[in-house]
C-alpha positions as CSV (number, residue, x, y, z in Angstrom):
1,X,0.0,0.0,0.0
2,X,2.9,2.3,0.7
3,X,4.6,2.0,-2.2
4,X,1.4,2.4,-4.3
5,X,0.7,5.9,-2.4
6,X,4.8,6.6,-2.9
7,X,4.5,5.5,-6.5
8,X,1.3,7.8,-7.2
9,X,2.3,10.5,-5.4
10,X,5.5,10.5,-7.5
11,X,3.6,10.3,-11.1
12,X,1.8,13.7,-9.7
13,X,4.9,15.1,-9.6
14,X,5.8,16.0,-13.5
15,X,9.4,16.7,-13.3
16,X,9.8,13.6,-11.9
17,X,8.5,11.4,-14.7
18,X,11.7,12.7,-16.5
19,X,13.8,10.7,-14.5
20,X,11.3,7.5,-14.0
21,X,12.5,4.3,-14.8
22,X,10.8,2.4,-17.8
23,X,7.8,0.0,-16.8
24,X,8.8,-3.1,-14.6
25,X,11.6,-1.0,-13.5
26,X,11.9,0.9,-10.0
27,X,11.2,4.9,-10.2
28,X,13.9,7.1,-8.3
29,X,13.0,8.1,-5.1
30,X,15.3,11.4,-5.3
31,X,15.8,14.7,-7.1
32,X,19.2,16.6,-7.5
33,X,19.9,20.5,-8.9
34,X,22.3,21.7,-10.8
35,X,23.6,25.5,-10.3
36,X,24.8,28.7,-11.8
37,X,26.5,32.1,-10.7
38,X,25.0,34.9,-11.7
39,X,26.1,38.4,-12.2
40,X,25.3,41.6,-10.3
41,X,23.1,39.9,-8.0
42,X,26.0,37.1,-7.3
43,X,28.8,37.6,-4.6
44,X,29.6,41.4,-4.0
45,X,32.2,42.7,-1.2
46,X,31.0,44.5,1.5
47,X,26.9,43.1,1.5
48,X,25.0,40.2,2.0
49,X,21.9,39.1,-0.3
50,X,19.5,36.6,0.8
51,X,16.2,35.3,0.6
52,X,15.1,35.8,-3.0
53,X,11.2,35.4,-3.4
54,X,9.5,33.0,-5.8
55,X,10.4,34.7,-9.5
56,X,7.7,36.3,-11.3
57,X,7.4,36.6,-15.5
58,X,6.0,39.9,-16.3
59,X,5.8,40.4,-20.2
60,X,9.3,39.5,-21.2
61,X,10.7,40.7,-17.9
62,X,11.1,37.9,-15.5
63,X,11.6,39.4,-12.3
64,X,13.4,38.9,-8.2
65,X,12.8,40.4,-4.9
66,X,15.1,39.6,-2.5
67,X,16.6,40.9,0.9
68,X,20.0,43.3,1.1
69,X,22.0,43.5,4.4
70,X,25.3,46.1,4.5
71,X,28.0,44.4,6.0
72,X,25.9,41.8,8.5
73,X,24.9,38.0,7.6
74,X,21.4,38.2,8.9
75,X,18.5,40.0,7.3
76,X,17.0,41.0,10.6
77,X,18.6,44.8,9.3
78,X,18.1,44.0,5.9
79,X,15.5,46.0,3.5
80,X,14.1,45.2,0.0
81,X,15.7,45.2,-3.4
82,X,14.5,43.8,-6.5
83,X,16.8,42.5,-10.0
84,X,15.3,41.7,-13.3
85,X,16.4,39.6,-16.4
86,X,14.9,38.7,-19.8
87,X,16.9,35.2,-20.2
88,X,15.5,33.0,-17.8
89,X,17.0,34.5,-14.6
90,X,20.5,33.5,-16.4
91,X,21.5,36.9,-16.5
92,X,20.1,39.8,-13.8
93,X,20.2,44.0,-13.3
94,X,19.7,45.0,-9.8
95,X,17.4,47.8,-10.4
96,X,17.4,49.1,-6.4
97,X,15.4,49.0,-3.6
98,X,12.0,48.6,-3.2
99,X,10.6,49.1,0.1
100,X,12.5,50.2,3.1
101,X,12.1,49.8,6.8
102,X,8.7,51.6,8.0
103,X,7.7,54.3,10.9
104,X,9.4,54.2,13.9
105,X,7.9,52.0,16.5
106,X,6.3,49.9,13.7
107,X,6.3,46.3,13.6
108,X,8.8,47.0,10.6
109,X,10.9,49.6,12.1
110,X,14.4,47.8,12.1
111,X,14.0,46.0,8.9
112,X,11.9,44.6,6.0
113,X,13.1,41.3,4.6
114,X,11.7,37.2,3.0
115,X,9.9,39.2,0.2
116,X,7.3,36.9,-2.2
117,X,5.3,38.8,-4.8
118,X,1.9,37.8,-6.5
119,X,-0.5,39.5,-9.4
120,X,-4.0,40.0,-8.0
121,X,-6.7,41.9,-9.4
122,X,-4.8,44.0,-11.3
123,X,-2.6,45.2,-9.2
124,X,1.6,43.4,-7.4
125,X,1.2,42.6,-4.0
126,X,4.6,42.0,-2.0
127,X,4.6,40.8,1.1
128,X,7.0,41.1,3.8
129,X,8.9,40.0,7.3
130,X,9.0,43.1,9.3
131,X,11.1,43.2,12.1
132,X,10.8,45.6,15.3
133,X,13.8,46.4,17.8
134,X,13.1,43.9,21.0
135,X,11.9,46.4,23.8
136,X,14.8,48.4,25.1
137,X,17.5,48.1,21.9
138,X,17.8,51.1,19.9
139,X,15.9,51.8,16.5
140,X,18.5,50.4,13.4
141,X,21.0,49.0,16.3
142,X,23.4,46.6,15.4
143,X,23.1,44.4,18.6
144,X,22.8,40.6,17.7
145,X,19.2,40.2,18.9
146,X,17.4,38.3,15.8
147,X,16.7,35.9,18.4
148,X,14.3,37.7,20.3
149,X,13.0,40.5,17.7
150,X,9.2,40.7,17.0
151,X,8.5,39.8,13.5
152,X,4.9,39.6,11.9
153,X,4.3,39.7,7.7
154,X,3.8,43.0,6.1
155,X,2.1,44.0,2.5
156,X,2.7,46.8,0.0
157,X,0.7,47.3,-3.0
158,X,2.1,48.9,-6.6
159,X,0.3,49.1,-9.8
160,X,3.8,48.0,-11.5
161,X,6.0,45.1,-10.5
162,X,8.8,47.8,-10.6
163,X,7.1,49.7,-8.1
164,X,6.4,52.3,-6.4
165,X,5.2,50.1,-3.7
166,X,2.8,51.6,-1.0
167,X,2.3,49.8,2.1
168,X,-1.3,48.6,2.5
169,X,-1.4,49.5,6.0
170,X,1.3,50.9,8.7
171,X,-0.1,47.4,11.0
172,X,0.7,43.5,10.0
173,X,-1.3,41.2,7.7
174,X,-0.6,38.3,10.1
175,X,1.0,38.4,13.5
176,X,2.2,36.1,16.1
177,X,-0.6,33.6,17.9
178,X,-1.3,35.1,21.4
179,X,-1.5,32.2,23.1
180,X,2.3,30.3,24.3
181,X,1.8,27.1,23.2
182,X,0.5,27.8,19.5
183,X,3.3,26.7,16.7
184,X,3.7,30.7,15.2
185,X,3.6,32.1,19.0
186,X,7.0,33.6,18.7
187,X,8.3,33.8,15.2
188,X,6.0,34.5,12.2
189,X,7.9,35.0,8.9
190,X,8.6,33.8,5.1
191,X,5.3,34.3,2.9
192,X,4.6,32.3,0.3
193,X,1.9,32.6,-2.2
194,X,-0.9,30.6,-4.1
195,X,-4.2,31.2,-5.5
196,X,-6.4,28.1,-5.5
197,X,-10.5,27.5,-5.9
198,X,-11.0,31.4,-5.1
199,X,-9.3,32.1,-2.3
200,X,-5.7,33.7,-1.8
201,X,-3.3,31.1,0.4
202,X,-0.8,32.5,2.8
203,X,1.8,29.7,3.5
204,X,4.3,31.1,6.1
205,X,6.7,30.0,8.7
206,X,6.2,29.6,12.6
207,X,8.1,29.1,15.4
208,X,6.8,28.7,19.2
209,X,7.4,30.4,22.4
210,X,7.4,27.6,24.4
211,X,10.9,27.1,26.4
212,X,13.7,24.9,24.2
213,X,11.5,25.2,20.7
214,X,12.0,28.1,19.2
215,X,15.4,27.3,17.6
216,X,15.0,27.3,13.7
217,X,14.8,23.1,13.7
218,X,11.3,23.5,15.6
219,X,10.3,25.6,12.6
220,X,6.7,24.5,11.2
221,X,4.9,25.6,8.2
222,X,1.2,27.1,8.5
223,X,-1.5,29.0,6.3
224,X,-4.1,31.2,6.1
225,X,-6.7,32.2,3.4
226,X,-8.9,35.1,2.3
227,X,-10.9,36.0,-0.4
228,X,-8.7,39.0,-1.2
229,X,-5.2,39.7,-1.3
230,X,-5.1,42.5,1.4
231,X,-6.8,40.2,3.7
232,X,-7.7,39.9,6.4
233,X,-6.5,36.3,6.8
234,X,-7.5,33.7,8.7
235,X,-5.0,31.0,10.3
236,X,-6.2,27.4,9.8
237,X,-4.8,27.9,13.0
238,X,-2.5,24.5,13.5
239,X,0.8,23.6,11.6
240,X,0.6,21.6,8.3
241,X,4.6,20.2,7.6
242,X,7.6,20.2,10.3
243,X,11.4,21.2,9.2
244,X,9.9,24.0,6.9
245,X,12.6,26.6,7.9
246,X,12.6,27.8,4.8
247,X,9.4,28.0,3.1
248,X,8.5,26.9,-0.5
249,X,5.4,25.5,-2.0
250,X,4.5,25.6,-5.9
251,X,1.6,24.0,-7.7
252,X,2.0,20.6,-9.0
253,X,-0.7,18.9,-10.9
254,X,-3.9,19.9,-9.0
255,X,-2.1,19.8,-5.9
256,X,0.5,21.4,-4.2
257,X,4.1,20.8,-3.3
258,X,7.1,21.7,-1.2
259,X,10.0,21.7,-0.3
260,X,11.2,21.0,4.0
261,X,14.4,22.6,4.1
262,X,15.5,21.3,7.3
263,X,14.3,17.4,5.9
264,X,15.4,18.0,2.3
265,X,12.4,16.4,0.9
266,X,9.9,17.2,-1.1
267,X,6.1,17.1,-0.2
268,X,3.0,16.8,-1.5
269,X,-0.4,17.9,-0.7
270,X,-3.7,17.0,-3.1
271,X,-5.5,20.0,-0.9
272,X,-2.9,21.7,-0.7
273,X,-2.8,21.4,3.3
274,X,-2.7,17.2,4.2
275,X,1.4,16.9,3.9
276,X,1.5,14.3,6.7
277,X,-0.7,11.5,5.8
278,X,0.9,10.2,3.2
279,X,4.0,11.7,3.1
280,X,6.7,11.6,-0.1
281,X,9.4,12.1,1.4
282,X,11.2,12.5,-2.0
283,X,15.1,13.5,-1.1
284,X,16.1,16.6,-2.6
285,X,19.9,15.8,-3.3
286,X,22.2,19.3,-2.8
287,X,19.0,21.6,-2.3
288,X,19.0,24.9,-3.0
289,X,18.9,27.1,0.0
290,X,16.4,29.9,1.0
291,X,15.2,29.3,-2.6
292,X,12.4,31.1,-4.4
293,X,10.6,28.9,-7.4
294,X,9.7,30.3,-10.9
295,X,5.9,30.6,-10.7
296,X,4.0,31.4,-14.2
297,X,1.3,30.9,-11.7
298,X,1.7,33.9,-9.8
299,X,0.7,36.2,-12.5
300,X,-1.6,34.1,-14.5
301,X,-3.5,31.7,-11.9
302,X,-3.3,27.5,-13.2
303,X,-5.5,25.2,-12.2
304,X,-3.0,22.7,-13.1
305,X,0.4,23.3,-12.4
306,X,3.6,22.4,-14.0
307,X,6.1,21.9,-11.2
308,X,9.2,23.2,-10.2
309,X,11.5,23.8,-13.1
310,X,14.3,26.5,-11.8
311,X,14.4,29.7,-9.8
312,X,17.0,31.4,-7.2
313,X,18.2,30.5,-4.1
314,X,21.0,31.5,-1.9
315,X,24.7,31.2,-0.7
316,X,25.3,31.0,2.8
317,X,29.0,32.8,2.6
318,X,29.3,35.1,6.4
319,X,28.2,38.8,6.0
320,X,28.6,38.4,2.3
321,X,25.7,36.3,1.1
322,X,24.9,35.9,-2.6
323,X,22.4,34.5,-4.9
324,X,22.7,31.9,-7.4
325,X,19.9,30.6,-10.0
326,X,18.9,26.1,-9.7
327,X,17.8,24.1,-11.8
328,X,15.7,20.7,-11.5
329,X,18.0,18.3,-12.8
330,X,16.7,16.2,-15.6
């Protein structure tokens, strides 16, 4: 029974059947990338870039938000930038930033970082980590507190995927669960985007409060959903797949998959929420890191998607952190 639900849950997954073995013959049970360095968004003395969002196609502009840090590692100072390319993400042009930190004494105050993008109703919506100085450190400090920062997700609005963006509102989208023992009660972070049956689906990370679990291997993904982009969102309130640290979901077939960092395997979900029953566990050989997906669905909604095929993820390399483009390989 097993290896009929692994077997099935493998055919779903289209860039898979590239690398299944003829009938009577045993189908892989693993994926591996392949990478390449990229130019002006690659490595760069002196700053750090980091968690690129899934990649958007935009006429024959394909385009990247990602997170810029000045000489620290972490993006908990970082703020938004955004690069574009017309070759398949081969080739890129950091255009600038995009949205800076927000008022003082707002939940993004000390930085805005983990950007992911999608085309709804006309109109780019990017949403955002925002970070807030813990009580008693100073507004754009440099002390190593991204342990104990408040962070909630924030969303600006542009009528161009170029920008201007204009925050929706000076207040969170989605914020921390109030209550202790909750999965997102202490870290809330990392949006990730799908439109499905009508409604908007807010994938995210969470981490808890609770004492000895909120290091980044208790991470857990969650969602929420509304009928419109700007909300408000509602939580399905409980976590949906553990080791999601860095969170990335695409659709695949009439389902949905993703990638568990901290696992390096990829998921499936036929609703798009049931990751655990009947898990894949697919191994995901070399995986990219922090990585954003190339998502035609993003601007032009599918009700059946195509899989993962490339997109950008990220070089862990000290205060100088760089982005590189992946590749599912065939």
């Amino acid at each position: 029974m097993k290896l009929t639900i692994l077997c099935l849950a493998i055919g779903l997954l289209t860039f898979v059947s590239g690398v299944s073995a003829q009938k009577g013959k045993e189908s892989k049970s693993s994926i591996s990338f392949k990478y390449q360095k990229l130019k002006n968004i690659g490595h760069e003395a002196g700053c750090s870039r980091r968690d690129p969002s899934d990649v958007i196609k935009v006429g024959d502009t394909y385009y990247v938000y990602y997170t810029k840090v000045f000489g620290r590692a972490p993006g908990y100072w970082g703020t938004l930038w955004y690069a574009t390319s017309t070759d398949e993400g081969f080739t890129w042009k950091e255009q600038g930033e995009i949205l800076s930190v927000g008022k003082t004494g707002k939940f993004d105050s000390q930085a805005t970082f983990t950007p992911n993008v999608i085309y709804a109703e006309g109109k780019y919506y990017l949403y955002y980590t925002g970070v807030k100085p813990t009580p008693g450190n100073k507004e754009g400090a440099f002390e190593n507190n991204s342990t104990t920062d408040i962070t909630a997700l924030g969303l600006a609005v542009s009528d161009s995927p170029a920008g201007p963006f204009k925050r929706v509102s000076e207040e969170p989208i989605l914020e921390v669960s109030a209550q202790p023992e909750k999965f997102d009660s202490y870290r809330i972070d990392d949006a990730a985007l799908l439109f499905r049956n009508g409604i908007y689906w807010l994938y995210y990370k969470g981490r808890s409060r609770i004492h000895g679990k909120t290091g980044p291997s208790h991470t857990r993904m969650g969602v929420a959903f509304s009928r419109s982009p700007e909300g408000p969102f509602v939580k399905l309130d409980r976590p949906i797949l553990a080791g999601s640290h860095e969170v990335m979901i695409w659709p695949e077939g009439t389902g949905v998959a993703a990638l568990a960092s901290i696992t390096s395997t990829l998921e499936y979900a036929a609703d798009g929420i049931d990751f655990t029953s009947n898990p894949l566990h697919l191994k995901a050989n070399n995986r990219p890191h922090a990585p954003g997906a190339f998502r035609p669905d993003l601007t032009q909604p599918v009700v059946v998607g195509k899989g993962l095929q490339w997109g950008i993820g990220m070089i862990h390399n000290g205060d100088e952190a760089y982005l590189i483009r992946y590749e599912v390989k065939k």
